[in-house]
C-alpha positions in Angstrom: 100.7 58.0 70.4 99.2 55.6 72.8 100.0 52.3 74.1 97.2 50.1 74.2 97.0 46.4 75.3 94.9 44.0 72.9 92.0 42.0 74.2 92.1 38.6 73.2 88.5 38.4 73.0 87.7 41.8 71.6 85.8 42.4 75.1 84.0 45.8 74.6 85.6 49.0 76.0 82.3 49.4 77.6 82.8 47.1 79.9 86.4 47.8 80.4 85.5 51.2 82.0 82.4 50.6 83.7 84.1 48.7 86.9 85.5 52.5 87.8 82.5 53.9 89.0 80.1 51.1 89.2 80.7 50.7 93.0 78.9 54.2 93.4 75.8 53.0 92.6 75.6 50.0 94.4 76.5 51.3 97.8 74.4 54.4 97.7 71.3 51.8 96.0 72.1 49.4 98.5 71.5 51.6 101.6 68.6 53.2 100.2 67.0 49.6 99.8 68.3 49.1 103.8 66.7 52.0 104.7 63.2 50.3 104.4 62.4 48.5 107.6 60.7 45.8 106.0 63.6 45.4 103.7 66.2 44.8 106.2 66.5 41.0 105.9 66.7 41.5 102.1 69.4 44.1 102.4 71.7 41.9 105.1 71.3 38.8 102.4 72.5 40.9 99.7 75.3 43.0 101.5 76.7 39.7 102.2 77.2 38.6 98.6 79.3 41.7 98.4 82.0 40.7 100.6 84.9 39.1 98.8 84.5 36.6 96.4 87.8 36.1 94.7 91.2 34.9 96.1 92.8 37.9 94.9 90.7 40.0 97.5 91.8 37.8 100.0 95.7 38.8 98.8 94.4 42.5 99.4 92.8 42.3 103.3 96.1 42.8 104.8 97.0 46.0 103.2 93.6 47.5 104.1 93.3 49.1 107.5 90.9 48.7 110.1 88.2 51.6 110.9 87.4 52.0 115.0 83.8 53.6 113.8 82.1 55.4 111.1 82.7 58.2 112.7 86.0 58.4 111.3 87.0 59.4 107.6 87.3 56.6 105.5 89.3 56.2 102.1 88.1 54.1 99.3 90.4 53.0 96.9 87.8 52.5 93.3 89.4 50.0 90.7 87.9 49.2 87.0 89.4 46.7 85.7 89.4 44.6 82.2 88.8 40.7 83.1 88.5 38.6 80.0 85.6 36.0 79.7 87.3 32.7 81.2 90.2 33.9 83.3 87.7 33.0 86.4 89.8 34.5 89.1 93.2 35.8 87.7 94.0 39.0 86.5 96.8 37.8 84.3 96.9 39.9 81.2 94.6 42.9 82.6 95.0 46.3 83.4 92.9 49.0 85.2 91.1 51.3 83.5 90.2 54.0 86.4 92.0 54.1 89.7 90.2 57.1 92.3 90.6 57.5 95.4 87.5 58.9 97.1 87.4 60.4 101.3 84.2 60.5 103.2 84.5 62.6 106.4 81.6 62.4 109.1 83.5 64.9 110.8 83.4 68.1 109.2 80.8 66.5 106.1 82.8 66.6 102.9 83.5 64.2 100.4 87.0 64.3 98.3 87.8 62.5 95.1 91.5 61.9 93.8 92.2 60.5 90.4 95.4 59.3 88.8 95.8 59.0 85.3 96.0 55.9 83.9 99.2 56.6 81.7 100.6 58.0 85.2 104.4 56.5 85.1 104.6 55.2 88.6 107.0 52.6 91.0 104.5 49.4 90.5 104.9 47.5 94.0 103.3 44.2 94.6 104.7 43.4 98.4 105.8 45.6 101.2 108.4 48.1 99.9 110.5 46.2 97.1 109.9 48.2 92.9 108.8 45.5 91.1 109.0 47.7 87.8 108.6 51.0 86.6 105.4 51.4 84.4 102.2 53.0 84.2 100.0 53.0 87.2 97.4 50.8 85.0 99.8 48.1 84.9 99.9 47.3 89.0 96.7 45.5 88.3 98.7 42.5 85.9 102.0 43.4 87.1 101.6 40.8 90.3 100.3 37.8 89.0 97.1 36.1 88.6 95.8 36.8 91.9 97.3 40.0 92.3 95.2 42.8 90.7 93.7 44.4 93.8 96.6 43.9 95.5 99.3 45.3 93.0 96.6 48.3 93.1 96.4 49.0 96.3 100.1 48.4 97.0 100.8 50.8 94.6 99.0 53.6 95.4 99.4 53.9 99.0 102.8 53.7 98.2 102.2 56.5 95.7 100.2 58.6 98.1 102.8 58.4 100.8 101.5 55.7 102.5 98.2 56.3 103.1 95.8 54.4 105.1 93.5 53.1 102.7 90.3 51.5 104.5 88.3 49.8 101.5 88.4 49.2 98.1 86.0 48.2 95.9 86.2 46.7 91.9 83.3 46.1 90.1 82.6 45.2 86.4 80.2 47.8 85.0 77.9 45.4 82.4 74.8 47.4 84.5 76.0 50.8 84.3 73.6 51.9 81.4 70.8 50.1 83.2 71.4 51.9 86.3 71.0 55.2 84.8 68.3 54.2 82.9 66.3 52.7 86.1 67.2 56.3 87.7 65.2 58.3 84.9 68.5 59.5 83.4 71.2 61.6 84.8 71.2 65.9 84.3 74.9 66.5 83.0 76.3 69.6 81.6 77.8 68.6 78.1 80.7 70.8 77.4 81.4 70.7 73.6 79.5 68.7 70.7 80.9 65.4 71.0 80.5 63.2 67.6 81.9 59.3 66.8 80.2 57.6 64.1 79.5 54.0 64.6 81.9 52.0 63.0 84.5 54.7 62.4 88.1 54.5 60.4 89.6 55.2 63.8 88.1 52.6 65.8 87.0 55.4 68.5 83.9 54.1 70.3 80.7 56.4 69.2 79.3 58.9 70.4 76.6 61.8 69.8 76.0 64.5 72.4 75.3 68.0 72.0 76.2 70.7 74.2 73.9 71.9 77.1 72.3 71.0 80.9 70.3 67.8 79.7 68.9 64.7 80.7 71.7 61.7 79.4 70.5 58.1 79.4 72.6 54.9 80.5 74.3 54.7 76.9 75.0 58.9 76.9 76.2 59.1 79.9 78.6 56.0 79.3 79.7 57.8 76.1 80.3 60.8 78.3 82.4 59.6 80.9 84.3 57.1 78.6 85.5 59.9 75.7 89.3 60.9 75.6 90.9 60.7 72.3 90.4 64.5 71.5 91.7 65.4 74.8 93.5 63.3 77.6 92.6 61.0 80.3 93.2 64.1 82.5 89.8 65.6 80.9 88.1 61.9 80.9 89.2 61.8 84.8 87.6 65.6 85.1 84.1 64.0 82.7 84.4 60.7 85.5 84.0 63.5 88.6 81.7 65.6 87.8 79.8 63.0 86.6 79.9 61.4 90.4 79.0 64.6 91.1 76.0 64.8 88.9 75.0 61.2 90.2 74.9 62.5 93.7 72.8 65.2 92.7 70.3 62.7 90.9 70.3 60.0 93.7 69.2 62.8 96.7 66.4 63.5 94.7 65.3 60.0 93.2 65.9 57.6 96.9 63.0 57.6 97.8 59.7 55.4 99.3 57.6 55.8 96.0 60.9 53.8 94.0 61.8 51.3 96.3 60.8 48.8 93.8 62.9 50.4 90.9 65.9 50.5 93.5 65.7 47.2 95.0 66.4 45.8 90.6 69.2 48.2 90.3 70.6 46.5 93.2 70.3 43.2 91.9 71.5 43.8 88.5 74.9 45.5 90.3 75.2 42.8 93.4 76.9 39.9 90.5 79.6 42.4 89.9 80.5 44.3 92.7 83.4 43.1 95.5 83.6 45.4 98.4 87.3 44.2 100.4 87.5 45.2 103.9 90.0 43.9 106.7 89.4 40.7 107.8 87.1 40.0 104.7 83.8 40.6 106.5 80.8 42.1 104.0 80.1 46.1 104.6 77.3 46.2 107.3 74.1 47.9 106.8 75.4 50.3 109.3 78.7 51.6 107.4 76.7 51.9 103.9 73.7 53.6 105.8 76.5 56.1 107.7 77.9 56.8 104.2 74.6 57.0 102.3 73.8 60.1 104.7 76.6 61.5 104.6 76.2 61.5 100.9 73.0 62.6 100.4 72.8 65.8 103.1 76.6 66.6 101.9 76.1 70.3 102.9 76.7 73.1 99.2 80.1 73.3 98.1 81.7 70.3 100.4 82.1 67.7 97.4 85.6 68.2 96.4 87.4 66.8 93.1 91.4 66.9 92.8 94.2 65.3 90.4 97.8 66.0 89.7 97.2 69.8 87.6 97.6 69.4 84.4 100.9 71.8 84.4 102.5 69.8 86.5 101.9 66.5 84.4 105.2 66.0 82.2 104.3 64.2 78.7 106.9 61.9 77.2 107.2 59.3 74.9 108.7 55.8 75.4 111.0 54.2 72.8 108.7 52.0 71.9 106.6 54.9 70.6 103.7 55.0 73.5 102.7 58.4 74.9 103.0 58.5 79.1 102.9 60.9 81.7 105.2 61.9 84.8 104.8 63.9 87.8 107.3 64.6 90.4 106.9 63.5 94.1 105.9 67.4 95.0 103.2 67.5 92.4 102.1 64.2 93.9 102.1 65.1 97.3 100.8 68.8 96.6 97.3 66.6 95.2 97.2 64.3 98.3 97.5 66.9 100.9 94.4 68.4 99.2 93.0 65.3 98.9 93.2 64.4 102.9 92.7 68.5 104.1 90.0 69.6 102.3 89.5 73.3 102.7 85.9 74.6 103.3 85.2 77.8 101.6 83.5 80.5 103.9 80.4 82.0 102.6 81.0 85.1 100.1 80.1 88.7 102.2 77.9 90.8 100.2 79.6 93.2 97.1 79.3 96.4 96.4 80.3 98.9 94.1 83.8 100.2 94.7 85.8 103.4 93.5 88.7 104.9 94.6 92.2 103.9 93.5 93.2 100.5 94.2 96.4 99.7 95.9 98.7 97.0 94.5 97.8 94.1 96.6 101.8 93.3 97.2 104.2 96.0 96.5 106.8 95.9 93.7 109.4 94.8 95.6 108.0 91.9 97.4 107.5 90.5 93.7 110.2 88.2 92.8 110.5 87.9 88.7 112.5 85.7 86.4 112.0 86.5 82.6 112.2 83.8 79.8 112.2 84.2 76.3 109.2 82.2 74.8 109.3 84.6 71.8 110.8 85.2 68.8 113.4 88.3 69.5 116.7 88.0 70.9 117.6 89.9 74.2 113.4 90.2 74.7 113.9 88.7 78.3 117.0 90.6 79.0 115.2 93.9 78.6 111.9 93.1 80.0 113.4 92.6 83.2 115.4 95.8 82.7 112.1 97.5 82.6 110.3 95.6 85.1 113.4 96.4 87.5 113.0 100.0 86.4 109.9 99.9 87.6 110.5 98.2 91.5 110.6 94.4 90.7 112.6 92.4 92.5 114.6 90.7 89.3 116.5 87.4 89.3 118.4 86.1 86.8 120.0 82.7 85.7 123.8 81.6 86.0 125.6 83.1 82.6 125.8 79.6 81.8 122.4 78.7 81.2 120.3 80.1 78.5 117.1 82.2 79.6 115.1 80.7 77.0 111.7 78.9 77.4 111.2 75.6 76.9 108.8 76.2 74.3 107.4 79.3 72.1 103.9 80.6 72.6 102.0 83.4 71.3 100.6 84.5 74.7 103.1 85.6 77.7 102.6 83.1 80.3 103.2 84.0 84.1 103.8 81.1 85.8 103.8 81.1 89.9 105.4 78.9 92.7 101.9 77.4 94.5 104.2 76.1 97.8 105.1 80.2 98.0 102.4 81.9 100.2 102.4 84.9 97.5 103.2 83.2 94.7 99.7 83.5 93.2 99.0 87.3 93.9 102.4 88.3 93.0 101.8 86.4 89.8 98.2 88.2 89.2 99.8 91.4 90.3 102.4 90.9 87.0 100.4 89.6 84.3 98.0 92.6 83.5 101.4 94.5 82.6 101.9 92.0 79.5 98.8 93.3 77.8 95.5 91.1 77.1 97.7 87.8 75.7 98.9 86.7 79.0 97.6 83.6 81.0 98.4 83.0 84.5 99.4 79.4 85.8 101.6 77.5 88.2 105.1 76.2 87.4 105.5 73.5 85.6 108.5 70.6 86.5 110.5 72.4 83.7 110.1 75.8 84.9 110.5 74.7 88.6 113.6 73.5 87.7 114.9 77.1 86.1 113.2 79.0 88.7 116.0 76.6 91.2 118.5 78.0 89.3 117.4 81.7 89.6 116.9 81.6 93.2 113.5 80.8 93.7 111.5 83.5 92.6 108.1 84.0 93.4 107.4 84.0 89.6 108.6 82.8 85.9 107.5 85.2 83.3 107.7 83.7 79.7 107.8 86.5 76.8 104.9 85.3 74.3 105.2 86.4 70.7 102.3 88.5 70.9 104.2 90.7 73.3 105.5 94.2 71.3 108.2 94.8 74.0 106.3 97.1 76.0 104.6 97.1 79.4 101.0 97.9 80.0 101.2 99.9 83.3 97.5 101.1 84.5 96.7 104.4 85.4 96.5 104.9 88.9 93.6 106.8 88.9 91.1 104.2 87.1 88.4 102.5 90.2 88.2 98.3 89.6 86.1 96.1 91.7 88.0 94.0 94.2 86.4 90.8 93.3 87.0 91.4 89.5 90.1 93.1 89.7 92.2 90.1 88.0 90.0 89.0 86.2 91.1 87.7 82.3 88.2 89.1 80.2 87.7 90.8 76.8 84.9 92.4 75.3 82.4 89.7 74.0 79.9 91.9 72.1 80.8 91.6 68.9 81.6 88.1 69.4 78.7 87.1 70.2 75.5 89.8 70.2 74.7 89.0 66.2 74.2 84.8 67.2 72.2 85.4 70.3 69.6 87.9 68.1 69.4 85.2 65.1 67.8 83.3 68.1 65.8 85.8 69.5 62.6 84.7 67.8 62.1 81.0 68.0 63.2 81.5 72.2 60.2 82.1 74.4 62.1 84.1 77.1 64.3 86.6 77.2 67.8 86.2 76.3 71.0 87.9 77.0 74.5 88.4 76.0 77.7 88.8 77.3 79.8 92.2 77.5 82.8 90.3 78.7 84.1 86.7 77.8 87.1 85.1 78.0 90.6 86.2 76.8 91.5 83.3 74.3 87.6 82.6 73.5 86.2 81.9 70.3 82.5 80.5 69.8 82.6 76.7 68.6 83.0 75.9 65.1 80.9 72.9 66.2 77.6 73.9 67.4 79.0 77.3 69.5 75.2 78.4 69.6 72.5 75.9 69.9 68.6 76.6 71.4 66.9 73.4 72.5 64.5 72.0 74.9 66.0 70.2 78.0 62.2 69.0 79.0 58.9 69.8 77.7 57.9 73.2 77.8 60.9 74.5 78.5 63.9 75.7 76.1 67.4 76.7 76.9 70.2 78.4 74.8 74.0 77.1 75.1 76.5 79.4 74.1 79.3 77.0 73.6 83.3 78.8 73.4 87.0 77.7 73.2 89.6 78.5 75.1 92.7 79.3 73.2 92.2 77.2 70.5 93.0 74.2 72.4 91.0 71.5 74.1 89.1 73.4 76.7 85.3 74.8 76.8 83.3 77.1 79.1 79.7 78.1 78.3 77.4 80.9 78.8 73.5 79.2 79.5 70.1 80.4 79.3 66.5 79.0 80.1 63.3 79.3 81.1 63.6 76.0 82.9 64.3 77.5 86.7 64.6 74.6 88.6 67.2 72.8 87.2 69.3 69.9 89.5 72.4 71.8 89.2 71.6 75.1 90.0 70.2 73.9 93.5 72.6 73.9 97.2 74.3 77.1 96.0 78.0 77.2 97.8 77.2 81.1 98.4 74.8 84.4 97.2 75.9 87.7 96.8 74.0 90.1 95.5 75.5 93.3 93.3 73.9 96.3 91.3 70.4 94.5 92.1 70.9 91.3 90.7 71.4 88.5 93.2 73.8 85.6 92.2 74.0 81.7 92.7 77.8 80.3 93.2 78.9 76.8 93.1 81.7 75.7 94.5 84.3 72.6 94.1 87.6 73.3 96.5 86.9 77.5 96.5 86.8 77.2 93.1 84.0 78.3 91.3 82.0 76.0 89.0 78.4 77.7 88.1 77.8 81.3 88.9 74.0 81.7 88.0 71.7 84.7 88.0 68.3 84.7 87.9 66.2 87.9 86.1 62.4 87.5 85.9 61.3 83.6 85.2 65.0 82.7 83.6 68.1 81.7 85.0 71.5 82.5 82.9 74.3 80.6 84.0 78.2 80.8 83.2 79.7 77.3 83.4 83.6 76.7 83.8 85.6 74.6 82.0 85.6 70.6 82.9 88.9 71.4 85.1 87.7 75.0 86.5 90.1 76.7 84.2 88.4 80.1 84.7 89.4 82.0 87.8 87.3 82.9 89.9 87.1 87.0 89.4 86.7 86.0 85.6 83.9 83.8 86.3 82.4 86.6 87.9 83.2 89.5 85.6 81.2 86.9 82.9 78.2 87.0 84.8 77.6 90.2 85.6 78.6 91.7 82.1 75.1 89.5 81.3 73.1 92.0 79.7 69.6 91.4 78.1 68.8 91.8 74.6 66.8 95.4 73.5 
């Protein structure tokens, strides 16, 4: 259950989110209209309407630090807010609807994005270090008083963040965001799922019709897109928000240009009446800070565009007396996201594979694996003697004080092996253990509620949780069978008979050749809603989406194919590789793989991870090159 504040004027959702991301456009449109020599004079008149306009920006210039140069990284702190019709310059009675943080380094050339959650219970601060409340995050923006909705922002979270230097921030009420992406041509997202609101629905949801598939969404699509969360979380609505920047990014490199300049120069002044970019001292951005940032957007180098957030594991859900569903993180979690938010790690270039045999030693021995064992099932003494046989076999066991339970602190069907991340082995120890469970096992880090037993036990490298579908026995491999070392781990089950029978029934009306997979995901099942659709993404061109869930839950992946080779996403590959022949495409966010494409002939046939990169890397993999083509 949800907590929502009522409008008193009904104001449309719409325009409730579009202030999150709105800025994105106007800076990068705002450049690209600078750019143009004869435009310059134009471009200085219209940067300095986006200077601060409202007394509450002036509250927030003296918590915003100064840059020496644009050489330097700079931190943006992105607000959308909900200001009602009337309330002229106070934000009494509003909340935020998107809070990101996003990092532009000229430096090394990468650009990092940090979202909160907006039911993210957090210490609301409106000056210097004094707890005004304790709420969620959203609230900071009302919480300080009619003036204070940047401020109570900002204050918040750099205080959040550990006091980080925040250089801009920017608010902006999104009434143009569907005319932006209109006046772009569209913008080429990757729909996940079928998404489907009727107008006018029982539930009051805001409507919304996409299918799944790479395709060409318009202004009101894409707002649909990015605004959706009441099948999922605003955790999967912050993921939709990213990859959508991402997307835009992709679509502005290859629209800026000299032909457009007249399209571009109405974008930017439908945005400039609702955009307010606060700097110190209150000044207007220069044309020489958005022009710095515009480049380092556009030539951002494969792979160097970086998304992050609290995980999802290490988000606690609660729910308030007053009924209303929130979220809680601890100060670790918190400051596990920033670090990777301010030290972006650039992955190195994948060497090329080949084939492997032999017999493949553990990658950590026996002993170096620490192992606690909780019972998730429904057998008494399960733990107790799965940790009997994994000692048997050379694990280093730990156990809990006699006084507390080993119990899980919930059942599940599938054994999950949960890892410390602040552990340097904590993630190969875990992938070492989990094959032994059998094929229901899922690999993840600790939760807060785990963390907390793991404490107690000593702090093992890992917190196995007996599953229900586990029959008390351990899966040990034979020593003698050869695996590949970059698919060794990976969490795959045969996909033929899942899917071979729906890819032939389209085998006629498709134009090219198509393929299915040998290997899917454990925990996959092809969409009750649309999990096999063949359409056209442009003219003359078809592609077929193969559409799963993961687990029965809330997540997707996809398998797609087309004729249709030149698609925006599958361009700036992070890294090639090329194995038994085939050469493949990966893309990137943070080392984790996104895309993995592969092209045969004149098609392409991409696997597609889920909206937070749920699919490990060696599984991604294993998908892709278990692609085989129909006979």
């Amino acid at each position: 259950m949800t907590r929502y504040q009522a409008s008193s004027t009904g104001r449309s959702a719409k325009v409730r989110f579009g202030r999150g991301l709105g800025w994105f456009f106007l800076v990068v449109l705002v450049i690209g209209a600078g750019i143009g020599g004869g435009a310059y004079l134009w471009a200085t008149e219209s940067l300095n309407s986006l200077g601060v306009k409202t007394k509450a920006g002036q509250h927030a210039e003296g918590l915003l630090a100064k840059l020496g140069s644009t050489d330097e990284p700079a931190i943006a702190l992105i607000a959308g807010y909900d200001h009602r019709p009337g309330d002229g310059n106070s934000y009494a009675g509003s909340n935020s609807d998107t809070l990101m943080l996003l990092r532009a380094d000229p430096r090394n050339h990468t650009l990092s994005l940090l979202s909160f959650p907006r039911d993210l219970n957090v210490p609301i601060y409106c000056s210097g270090n004094t707890i005004k409340m304790t709420e969620r995050i959203n609230y900071a923006w009302s919480a300080c008083g009619g003036n204070g909705g940047p401020k109570g922002a900002l204050d918040t979270v750099a205080h959040l963040a550990g006091g980080i230097k925040i250089n801009y921030m920017i608010t902006l009420d999104f009434r143009a965001f569907k005319q932006v992406v209109n006046r772009l041509h569209g913008v080429y997202m990757n729909v996940d799922r079928r998404y489907y609101n009727p107008l006018h629905s029982a539930e009051h949801y805001s409507a919304i019709n996409l299918h799944p598939g790479y395709q060409k969404l318009n202004g009101g699509e894409a707002l649909s897109y990015v605004r959706f969360r009441h099948l999922d979380s605003d955790i999967y609505r912050n993921g939709r928000q990213q990859l959508f920047m991402e997307a835009l990014k992709q679509r502005l490199k290859s629209t800026i240009t000299v032909s457009n300049f007249l399209d571009t120069l109405g974008i930017v002044h439908a945005l400039k009446q609702n955009l307010e970019i606060i700097k110190p001292g209150g000044a207007p951005p220069t044309i020489g800070e958005l022009k710095a940032y515009l480049g380092l957007l556009l030539g951002l180098p494969p792979g160097h565009l970086f998304r992050n957030a609290i995980p999802p594991t290490e988000l606690e859900r609660y729910v308030t007396p007053v009924g209303a569903e929130e979220l809680k993180a601890s100060p670790q979690a918190i400051a596990r996201a920033v670090h990777s938010f301010l030290h972006p790690v650039i992955p190195k270039e994948r060497k090329p594979r080949k084939p492997t045999g032999g017999t493949k030693k553990p990658s950590l021995p026996h002993s170096d694996i620490s192992v606690l064992v909780l019972n998730g099932g429904n057998i008494t003494g399960e733990a107790s003697n799965t940790s009997y046989l994994l000692g048997r076999h050379g694990f280093d066991m730990k156990t809990l004080p006699i006084t507390t339970p080993a119990n899980a602190p919930q059942k599940k069907r599938n054994t999950i092996v949960y890892y410390d991340p602040s552990q340097e082995n904590g993630l190969k120890a875990a992938q070492e253990l989990a094959p032994l469970f059998g094929s229901h096992h899922f690999v993840t880090e600790m939760t807060p509620a785990i963390a907390s037993l793991a404490q107690k036990a000593d702090g093992p490298l890992t917190v196995v949780a007996i599953g229900t579908a586990y029959k008390g026995k351990l899966n040990l491999p034979h020593a003698s069978k050869p695996r590949n070392a970059s698919t060794a781990h990976a969490q795959v089950t045969s996909g033929v008979s899942l899917t071979l029978s729906a890819v032939r029934a389209e085998n006629g009306p498709a134009h090219f050749q198509l393929m299915f997979p040998k290997k899917v995901a454990l925990g996959s099942t092809l969409s009750t809603e649309e999990g096999v659709r063949l359409f056209r993404p442009l003219r003359g061109r078809q592609e077929l989406a193969l559409t799963f869930n993961l687990w029965g839950g809330i997540e997707y992946w996809q398998i797609e194919e087309s004729d249709w080779t030149s698609e925006p996403l599958l361009q700036n590959p992070t890294s090639t590789f090329t194995y038994k022949g085939r050469t493949y495409k990966e893309f990137t966010t943070g080392g984790k793989i996104q895309t993995i494409a592969v092209y045969v002939g004149h098609s392409v046939y991409w696997v597609q991870n889920t909206i937070l990169n749920h699919l490990s890397n060696s599984t991604m993999i294993a998908i892709a090159e278990g692609l085989q083509p129909l006979r």
